[in-house]
Structures are given as structure tokens and as C-alpha cells.
C-alpha positions in Angstrom: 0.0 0.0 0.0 1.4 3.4 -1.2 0.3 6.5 1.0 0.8 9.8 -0.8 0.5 13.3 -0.5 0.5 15.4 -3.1 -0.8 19.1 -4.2 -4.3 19.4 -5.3 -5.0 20.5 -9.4 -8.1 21.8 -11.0 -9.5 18.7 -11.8 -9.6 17.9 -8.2 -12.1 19.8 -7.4 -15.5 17.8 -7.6 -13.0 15.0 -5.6 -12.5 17.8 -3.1 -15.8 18.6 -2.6 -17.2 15.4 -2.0 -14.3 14.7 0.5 -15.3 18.2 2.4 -19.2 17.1 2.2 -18.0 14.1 4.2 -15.9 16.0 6.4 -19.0 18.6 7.2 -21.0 15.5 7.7 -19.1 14.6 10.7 -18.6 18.0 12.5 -21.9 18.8 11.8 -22.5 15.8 14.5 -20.1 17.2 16.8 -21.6 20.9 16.8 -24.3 22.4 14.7 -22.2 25.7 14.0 -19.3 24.1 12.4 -20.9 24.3 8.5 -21.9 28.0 9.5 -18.3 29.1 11.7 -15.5 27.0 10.3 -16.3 25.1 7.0 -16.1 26.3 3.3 -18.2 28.9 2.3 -21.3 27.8 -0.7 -21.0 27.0 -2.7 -18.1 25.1 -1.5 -16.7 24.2 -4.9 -15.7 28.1 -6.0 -14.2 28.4 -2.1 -11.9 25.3 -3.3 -11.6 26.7 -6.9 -10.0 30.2 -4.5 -8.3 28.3 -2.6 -6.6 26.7 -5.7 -5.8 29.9 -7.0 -4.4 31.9 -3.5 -0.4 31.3 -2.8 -1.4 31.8 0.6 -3.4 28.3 0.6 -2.0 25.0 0.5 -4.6 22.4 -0.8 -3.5 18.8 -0.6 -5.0 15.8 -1.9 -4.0 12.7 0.6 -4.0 9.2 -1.5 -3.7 5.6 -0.8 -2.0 3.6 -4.1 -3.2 6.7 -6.7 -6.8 7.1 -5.2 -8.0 9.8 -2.9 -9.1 9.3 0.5 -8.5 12.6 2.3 -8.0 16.5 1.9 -5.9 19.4 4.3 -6.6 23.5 3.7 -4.3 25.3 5.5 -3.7 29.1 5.2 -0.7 31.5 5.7 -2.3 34.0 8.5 -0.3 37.2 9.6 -0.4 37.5 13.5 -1.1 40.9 15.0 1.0 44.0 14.0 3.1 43.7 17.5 4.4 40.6 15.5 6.5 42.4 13.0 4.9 40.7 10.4 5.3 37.7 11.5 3.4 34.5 9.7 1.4 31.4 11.1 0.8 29.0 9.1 -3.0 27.3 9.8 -4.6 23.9 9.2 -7.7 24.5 8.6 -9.2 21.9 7.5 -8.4 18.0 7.4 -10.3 14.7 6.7 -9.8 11.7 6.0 -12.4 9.3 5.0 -13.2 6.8 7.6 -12.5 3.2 5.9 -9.0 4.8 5.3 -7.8 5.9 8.7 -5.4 4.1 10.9 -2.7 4.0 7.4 -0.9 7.2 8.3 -2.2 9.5 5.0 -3.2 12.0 8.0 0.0 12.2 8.7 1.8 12.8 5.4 -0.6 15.6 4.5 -0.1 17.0 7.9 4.0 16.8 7.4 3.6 17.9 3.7 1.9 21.2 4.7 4.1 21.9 7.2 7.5 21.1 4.5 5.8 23.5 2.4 4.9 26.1 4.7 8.3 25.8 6.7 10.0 26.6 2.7 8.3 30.1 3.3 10.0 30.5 6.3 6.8 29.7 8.7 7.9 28.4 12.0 4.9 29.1 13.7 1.6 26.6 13.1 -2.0 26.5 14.3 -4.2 23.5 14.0 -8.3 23.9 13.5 -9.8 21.7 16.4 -13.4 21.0 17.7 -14.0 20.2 21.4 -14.6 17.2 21.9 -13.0 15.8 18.8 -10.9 13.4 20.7 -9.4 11.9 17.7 -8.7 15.3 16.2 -6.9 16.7 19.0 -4.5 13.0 19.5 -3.8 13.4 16.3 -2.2 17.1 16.3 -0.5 16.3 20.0 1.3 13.4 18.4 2.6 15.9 15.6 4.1 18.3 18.1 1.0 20.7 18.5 -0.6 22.4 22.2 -3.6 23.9 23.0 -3.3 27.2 22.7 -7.2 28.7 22.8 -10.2 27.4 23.3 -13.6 29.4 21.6 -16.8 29.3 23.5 -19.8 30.3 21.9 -23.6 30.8 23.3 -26.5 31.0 21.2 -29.5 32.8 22.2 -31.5 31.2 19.9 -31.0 27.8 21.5 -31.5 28.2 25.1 
């Protein structure tokens, strides 16, 4: 079994798409606000076709012997002015579809993005997390990553 990483192209995209579908499948389970707050904006394929596009995005394609099983999105951020400019680089976004877990291809689009974004001269990295999202948040701790904020939201409208 070959696990692969590799940069997404055009004709990616409807791949990509269905991949992110997936992904907000499962975070929708986890909270309600995640397909509002921190997925794609709609329609999801043009967000994917600018993030193609933006040299500030890397969009990987994670694949097991040729085929695709998983996607990152992570984005070069600036931090606030007091940082002298100074860059973050941010996963986003990462899936990988559940029948292919467990094989590592988390793991070599995680270390791909970070080669990539270490070439700019990023030494500083974030990682998108839900609570609760056990898995998630192993995963990132075994790659080096901390806690280093936690969001808390209230919604009128539920209570």
C-alpha cells in the first residue's frame, strides 16, 4: 500500500468537494455551527476553486495507491501588527475518510503542509480543532501541536 500526498489540481475539485461534504457530515454531528463558523463557504466548490488559485493556501489531496481518500486547507495567516509581520501557518481543514484511517495519510498531508509552509520561512503553526473531537486533537498532540485557545460560543436562539 502506497500512502501519498500530493498538491491538489483543477481537476480535483468535484473529488475535493465530496471529500469536504464528508468531512462537514461529521462536524456537523459534533456541533451544529461548524458548517456556518469553520467550514467552506457555498458553494463550496468556487471556495476550493480560490483556494486553488491563492499562494497563501496549501490544498493537498491525501491518497492511498493513486486514489483519494482525504484532503488538508491550510492558510498562511499574519499575527497581529506587534508581531512584526510575522506569519502562522493554519490547518484549517483536514479529513480523511473513515475506511482509510489508521494507514498514516493523515500524517503525510499534515508533514507535507508543514514542509511547504516551513519553505516560506513559517515556524509558527496552528491546527483547527473541535472540542470534543478526541481523535482530532491526538492526532495534532502526536505531531508536536498544544492547546493554545479554546472558543466558547452561546447562542440565544437555542436556550
Amino acid at each position: 500500500m502506497r500512502v501519498t500526498a500530493r498538491r491538489a489540481r483543477e481537476s480535483d475539485l468535484r473529488t475535493l468537494a465530496g471529500l469536504y461534504r464528508s468531512l462537514e457530515d461529521e462536524m456537523r454531528a459534533l456541533h451544529a455551527m461548524w458548517p456556518v463558523a469553520d467550514g467552506l463557504d457555498e458553494p463550496v466548490i468556487e471556495s476550493l476553486r480560490e483556494a486553488l488559485e491563492d499562494p497563501d493556501t496549501v490544498l493537498l489531496i491525501g491518497e492511498i495507491d493513486g486514489y483519494p481518500f482525504g484532503f488538508l486547507l491550510a492558510r498562511v495567516e499574519r499575527l497581529l501588527a506587534q508581531a512584526d509581520g510575522e506569519l502562522v501557518g493554519a490547518i484549517r481543514l483536514i479529513y480523511v475518510d473513515r475506511e482509510a484511517r489508521e494507514v498514516a495519510l493523515g500524517e503525510e498531508m499534515r508533514e507535507m503542509a508543514l514542509r511547504i509552509m516551513r519553505e516560506r520561512g513559517i515556524s509558527k503553526f496552528d491546527a483547527h480543532v473541535l472540542p470534543g473531537h478526541r481523535l482530532a486533537k491526538n492526532f495534532f498532540e502526536a505531531g508536536g501541536f498544544a492547546a493554545r485557545s479554546i472558543i466558547m460560543h452561546h447562542d440565544d436562539e437555542r436556550e
